[in-house]
C-alpha positions as CSV (number, residue, x, y, z in Angstrom):
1,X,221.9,23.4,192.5
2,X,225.7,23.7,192.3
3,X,228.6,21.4,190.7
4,X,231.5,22.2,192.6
5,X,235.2,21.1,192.2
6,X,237.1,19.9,195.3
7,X,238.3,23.0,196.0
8,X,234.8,24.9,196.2
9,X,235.1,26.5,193.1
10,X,230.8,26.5,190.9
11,X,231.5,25.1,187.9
12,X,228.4,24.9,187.2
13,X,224.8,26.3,189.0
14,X,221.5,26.2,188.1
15,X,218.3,27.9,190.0
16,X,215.0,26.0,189.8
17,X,210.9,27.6,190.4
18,X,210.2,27.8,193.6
19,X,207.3,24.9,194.6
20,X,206.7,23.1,197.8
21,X,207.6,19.6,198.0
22,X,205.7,16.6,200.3
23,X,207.7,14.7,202.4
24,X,209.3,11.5,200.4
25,X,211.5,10.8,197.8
26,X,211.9,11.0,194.4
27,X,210.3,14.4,193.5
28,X,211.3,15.3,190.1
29,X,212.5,19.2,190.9
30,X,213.9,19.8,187.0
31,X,216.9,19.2,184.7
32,X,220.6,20.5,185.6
33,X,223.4,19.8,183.3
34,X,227.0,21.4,183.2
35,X,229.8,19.9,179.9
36,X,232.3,17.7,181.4
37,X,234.5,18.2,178.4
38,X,236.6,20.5,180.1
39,X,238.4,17.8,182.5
40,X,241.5,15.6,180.8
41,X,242.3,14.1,184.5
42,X,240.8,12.3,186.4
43,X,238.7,14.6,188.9
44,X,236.0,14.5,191.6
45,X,233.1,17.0,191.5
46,X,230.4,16.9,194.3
47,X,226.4,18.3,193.3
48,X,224.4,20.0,195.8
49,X,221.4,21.2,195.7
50,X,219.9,23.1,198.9
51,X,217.0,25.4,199.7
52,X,217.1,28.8,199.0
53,X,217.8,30.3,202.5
54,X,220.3,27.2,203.0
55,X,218.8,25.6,205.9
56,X,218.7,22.1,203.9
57,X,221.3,20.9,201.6
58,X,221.6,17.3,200.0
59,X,225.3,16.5,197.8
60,X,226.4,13.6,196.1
61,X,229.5,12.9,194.8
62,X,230.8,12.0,190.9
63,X,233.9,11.2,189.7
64,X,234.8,12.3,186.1
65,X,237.3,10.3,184.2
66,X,238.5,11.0,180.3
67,X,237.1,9.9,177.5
68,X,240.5,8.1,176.3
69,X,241.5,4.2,175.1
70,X,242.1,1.8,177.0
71,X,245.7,2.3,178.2
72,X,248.6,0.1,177.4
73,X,251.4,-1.2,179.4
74,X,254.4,0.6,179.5
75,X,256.9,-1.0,177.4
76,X,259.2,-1.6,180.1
77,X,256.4,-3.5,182.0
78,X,255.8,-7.3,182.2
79,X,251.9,-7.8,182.7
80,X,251.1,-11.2,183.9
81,X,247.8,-13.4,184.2
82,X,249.5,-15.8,186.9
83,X,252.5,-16.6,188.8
84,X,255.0,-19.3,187.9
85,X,258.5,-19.9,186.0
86,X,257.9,-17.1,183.7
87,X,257.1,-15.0,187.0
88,X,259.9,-16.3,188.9
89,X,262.3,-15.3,185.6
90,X,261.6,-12.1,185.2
91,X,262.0,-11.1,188.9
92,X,265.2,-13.0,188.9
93,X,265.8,-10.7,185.9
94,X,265.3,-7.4,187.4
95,X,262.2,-6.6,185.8
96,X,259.0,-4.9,186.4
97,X,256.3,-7.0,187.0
98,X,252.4,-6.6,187.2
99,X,250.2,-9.9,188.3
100,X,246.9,-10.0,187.8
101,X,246.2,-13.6,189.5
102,X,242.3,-14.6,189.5
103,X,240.8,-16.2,192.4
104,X,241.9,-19.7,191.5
105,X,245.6,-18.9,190.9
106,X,245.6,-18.1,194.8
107,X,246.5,-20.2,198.5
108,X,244.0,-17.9,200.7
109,X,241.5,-16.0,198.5
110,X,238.8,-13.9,200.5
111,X,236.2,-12.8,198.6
112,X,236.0,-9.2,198.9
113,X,232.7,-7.0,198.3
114,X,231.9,-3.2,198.3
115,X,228.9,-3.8,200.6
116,X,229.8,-5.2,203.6
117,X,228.5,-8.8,205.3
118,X,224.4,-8.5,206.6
119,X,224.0,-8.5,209.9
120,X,226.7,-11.0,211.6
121,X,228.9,-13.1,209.3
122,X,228.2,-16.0,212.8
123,X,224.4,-16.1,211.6
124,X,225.2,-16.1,207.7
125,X,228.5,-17.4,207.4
126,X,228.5,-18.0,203.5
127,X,228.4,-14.5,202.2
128,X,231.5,-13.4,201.5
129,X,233.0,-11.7,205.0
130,X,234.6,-8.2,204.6
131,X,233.9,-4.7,205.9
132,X,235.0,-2.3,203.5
133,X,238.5,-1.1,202.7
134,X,241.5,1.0,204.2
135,X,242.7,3.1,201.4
136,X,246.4,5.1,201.3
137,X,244.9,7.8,198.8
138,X,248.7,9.7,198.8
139,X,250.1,6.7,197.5
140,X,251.3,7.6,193.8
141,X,249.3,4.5,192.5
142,X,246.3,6.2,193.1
143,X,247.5,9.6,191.2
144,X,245.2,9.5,188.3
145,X,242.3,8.0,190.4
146,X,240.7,10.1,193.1
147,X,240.4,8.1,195.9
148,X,239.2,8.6,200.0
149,X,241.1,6.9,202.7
150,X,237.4,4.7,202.3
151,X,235.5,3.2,199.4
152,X,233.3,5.2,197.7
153,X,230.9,4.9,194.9
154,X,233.8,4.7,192.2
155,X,235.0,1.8,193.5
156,X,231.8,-0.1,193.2
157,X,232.5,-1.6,189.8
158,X,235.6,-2.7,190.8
159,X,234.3,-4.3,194.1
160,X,231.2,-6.1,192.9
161,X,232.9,-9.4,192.0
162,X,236.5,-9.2,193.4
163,X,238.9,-11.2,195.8
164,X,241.9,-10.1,197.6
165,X,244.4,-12.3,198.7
166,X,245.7,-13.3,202.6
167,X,248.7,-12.2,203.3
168,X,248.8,-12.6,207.2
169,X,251.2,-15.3,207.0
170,X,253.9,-13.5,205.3
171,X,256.9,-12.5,208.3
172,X,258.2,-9.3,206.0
173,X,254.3,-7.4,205.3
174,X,254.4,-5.3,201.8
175,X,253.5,-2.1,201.1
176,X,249.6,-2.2,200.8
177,X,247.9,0.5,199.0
178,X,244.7,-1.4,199.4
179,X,243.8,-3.2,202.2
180,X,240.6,-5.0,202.6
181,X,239.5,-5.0,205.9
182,X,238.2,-8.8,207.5
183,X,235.4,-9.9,209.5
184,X,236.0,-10.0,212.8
185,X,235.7,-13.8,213.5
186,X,238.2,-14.6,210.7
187,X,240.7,-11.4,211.0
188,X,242.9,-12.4,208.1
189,X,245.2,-9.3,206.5
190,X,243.3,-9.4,203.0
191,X,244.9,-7.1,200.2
192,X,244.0,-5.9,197.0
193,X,247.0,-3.9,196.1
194,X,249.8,-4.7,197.2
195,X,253.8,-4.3,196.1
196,X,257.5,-5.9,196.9
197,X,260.9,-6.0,196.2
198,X,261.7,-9.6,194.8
199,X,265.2,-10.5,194.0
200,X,266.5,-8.2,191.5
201,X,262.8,-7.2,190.3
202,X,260.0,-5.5,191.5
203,X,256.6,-6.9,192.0
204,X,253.0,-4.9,191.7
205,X,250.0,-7.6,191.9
206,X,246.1,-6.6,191.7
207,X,243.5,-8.6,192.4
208,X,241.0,-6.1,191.3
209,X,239.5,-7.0,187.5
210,X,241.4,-4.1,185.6
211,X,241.0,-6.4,182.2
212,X,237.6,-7.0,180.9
213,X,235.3,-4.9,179.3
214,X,236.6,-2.1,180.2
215,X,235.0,0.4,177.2
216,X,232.2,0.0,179.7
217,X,233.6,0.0,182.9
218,X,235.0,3.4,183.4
219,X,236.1,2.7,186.8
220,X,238.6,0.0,186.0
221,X,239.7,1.8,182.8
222,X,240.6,4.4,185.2
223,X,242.3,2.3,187.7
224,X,244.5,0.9,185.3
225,X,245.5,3.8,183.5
226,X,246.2,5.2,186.9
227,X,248.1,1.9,187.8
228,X,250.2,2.4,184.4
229,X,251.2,5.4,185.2
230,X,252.6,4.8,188.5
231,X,254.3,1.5,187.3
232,X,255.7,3.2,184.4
233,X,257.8,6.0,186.2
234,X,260.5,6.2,188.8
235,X,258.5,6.2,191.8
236,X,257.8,2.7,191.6
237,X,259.9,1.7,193.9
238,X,259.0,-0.8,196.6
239,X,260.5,-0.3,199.9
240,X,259.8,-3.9,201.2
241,X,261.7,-6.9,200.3
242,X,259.7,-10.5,199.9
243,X,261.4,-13.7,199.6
244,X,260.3,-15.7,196.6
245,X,260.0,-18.8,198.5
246,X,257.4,-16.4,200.5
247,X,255.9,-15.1,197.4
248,X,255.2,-18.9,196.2
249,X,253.6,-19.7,199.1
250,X,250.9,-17.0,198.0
251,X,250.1,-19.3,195.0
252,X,249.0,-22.7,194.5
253,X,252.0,-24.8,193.2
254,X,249.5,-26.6,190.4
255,X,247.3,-24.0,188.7
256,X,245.0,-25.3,186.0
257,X,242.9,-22.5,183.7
258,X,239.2,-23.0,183.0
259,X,237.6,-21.7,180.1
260,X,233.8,-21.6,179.2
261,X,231.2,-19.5,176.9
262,X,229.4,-18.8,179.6
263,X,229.0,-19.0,183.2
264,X,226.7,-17.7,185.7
265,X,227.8,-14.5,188.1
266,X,227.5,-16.6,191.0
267,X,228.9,-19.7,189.2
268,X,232.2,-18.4,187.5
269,X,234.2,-20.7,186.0
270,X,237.4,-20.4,187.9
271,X,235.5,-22.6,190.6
272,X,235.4,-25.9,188.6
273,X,239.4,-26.0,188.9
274,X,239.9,-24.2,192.2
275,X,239.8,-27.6,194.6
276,X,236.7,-26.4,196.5
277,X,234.0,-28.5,196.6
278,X,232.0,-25.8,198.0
279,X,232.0,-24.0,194.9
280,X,231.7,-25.2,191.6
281,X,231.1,-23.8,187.8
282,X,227.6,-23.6,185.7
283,X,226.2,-22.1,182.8
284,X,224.2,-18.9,182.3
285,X,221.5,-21.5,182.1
286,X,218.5,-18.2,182.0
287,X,219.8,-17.2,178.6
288,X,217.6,-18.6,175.7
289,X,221.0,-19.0,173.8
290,X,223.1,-21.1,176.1
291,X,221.9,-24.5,175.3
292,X,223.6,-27.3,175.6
293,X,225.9,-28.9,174.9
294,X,228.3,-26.8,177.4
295,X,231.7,-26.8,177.2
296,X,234.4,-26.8,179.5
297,X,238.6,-26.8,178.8
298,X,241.1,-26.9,181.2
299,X,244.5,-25.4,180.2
300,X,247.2,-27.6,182.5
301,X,249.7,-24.7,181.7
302,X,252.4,-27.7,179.8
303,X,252.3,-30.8,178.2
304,X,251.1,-33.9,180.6
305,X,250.3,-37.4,180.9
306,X,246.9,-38.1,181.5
307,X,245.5,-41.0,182.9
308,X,241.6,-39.5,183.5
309,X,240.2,-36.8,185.7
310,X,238.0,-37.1,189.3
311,X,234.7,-35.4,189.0
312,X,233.2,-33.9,192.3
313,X,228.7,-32.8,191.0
314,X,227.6,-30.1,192.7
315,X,227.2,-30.1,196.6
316,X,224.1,-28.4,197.7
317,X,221.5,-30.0,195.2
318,X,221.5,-31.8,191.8
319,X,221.1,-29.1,189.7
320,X,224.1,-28.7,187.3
321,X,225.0,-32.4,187.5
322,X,226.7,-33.5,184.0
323,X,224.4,-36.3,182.5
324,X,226.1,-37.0,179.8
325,X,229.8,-36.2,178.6
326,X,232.3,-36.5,176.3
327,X,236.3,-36.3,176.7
328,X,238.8,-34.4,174.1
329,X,242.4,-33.3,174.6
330,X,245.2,-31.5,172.3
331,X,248.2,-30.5,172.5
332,X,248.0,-27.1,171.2
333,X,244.4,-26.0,171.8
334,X,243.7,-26.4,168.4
335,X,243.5,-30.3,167.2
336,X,241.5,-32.4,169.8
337,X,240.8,-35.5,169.8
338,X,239.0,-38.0,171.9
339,X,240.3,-39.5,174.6
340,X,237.5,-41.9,175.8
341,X,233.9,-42.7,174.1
342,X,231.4,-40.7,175.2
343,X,229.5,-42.0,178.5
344,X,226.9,-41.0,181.1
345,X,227.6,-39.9,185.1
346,X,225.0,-41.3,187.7
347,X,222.9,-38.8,189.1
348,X,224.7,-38.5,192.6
349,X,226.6,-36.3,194.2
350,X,229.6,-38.3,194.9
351,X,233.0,-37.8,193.4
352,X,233.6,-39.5,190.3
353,X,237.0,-41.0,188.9
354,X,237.3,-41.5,185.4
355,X,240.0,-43.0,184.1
356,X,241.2,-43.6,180.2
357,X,241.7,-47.2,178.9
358,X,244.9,-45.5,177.6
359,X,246.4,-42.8,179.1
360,X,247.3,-39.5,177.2
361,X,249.8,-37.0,176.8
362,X,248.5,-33.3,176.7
363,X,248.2,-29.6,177.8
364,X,244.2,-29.1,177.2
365,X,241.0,-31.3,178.0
């Protein structure tokens, strides 16, 4: 066995007892370990382990990444959650801008998955529709994370509950340092990565979760210490110019935020404010310590007046249908109080309208 670096060089090798093997897998052959400690950048090794005369050979791939914090923003760099005025500002500005939108922040998400769709996205037309990903692995975003021209196992993390965003309807196409490639029957221009000149400013946005827990998630650590680099120095520099009339139309004009303390994988809670009724939000109902009561607040990003809200139960079956409620709001995400007595939904799945006996001004429900 043999840990090699990408230029060929043995950093490591290791020669096992000679045995036969039956056909199969899984055979246990022994223990091979080489330090890591050695490598402060980002680096890709690749393990093989062959026969003796060399007539079979098996390698695998790994990526090695630091053992460092999790990176900060440059201080020259404006990281934001969403777009809007504070957006639209700071481009008009001249800043440096990084937007991290989520799913519900955007006009034409496409959910976007490291394995691609099962057998013809015609016959399952649910599951979420892409083929992998083109990759530009000289662009300097990519400096500090190794990367093929393809997705590879490194990007699996990053992949396994993503979206990228549509951007087929824009006249003047960005620079795209990821591209998600489409299903055939769709054949939308989804990105991941993607840059611009706007106004004065210059835009980076990411799709890909480079925020939560990343202590674990080595792989998006990476990425955006890789990302901070590149936005941090000189060679960010866009060579396309968007509009930001265009740029607007990428986002939803009203964007609402969802909070829980828990939601399901396949239920995240983005969907109970994204204006799908094909999707919709539910607890991690299998955990022993999620009981109810649930809760659910919506961040209207300002102060509003509220006359109610309209309700739309889950679709597909009754599981998840709210029973019995109760409505608070506040001002400051701090003081609530309640805006209607507490009441009871029918078991149905048509859309509900509620609507206060006295309509209220705030920013959270």
């Amino acid at each position: 066995a043999k840990l090699l670096a990408a230029d060929g060089t043995t950093i490591a090798s290791h020669t096992f007892a000679s045995t036969t093997y039956p056909l199969g897998n899984g055979h246990k052959i022994g223990r091979f370990s080489a330090p890591l400690d050695r490598f402060t950048t980002a680096t890709r090794l690749e393990l093989v382990v062959s026969s003796s005369d060399g007539s079979w050979k098996n390698s695998w791939p790994i990526w090695v990444f630091p053992a460092a914090p999790v990176p900060e923003a440059p201080a020259d760099l404006l990281v934001l959650q969403s777009a809007g005025p504070e957006l639209r500002a700071a481009l008009e500005a001249g800043r440096k801008v990084l937007l991290l939108p989520s799913r519900a922040d955007l006009t034409t998400p496409i959910d976007a998955r490291f394995i691609p769709v099962f057998w013809s996205p015609l016959h399952f037309p649910d599951q979420p529709g892409t083929l992998g990903a083109t990759i530009d692995p000289e662009h300097p975003v990519f400096a500090s994370f190794p990367t093929d021209t393809h997705t590879n196992w490194q990007w699996w993390e990053l992949f396994s509950t993503s979206c990228a965003m549509d951007l087929d309807g824009l006249s003047n196409k960005p620079a795209m340092p990821l591209r998600v490639v489409d299903k055939y029957n769709r054949n939308a221009l989804p990105a991941a990565l993607w840059e611009a000149k706007v106004g004065t400013g210059k835009l980076f946005v990411c799709t890909l979760d480079i925020t939560s827990d990343l202590e674990n998630r080595h792989a998006a650590r990476q990425l955006r210490r890789s990302l901070f680099e590149y936005l941090g120095s000189e060679r960010f520099q866009p060579s396309t110019r968007l509009e930001p009339a265009a740029l607007d139309s990428l986002f939803k004009a009203i964007r609402f935020r969802a909070s829980a303390e828990t939601a399901a994988p396949e239920a995240p809670v983005a969907a109970a404010v994204d204006g799908d009724p094909a999707t919709f939000w539910h607890t991690e109902w299998q955990s022993w310590q999620n009981r109810l009561p649930a809760t659910l607040a919506i961040d209207l990003g300002a102060e509003a007046g509220i006359r109610g809200f309209r309700y739309t139960p889950r679709q597909d079956m009754n599981r998840g249908r709210i029973e019995r409620y109760r409505v608070e709001v506040s001002k400051d995400g701090n003081q609530w109080t309640a805006a209607m007595p507490e009441a009871r939904m029918p078991d149905t799945a048509d859309p509900q309208e509620i609507h206060f006996e006295n309509p209220v001004v705030a920013r959270h429900i």
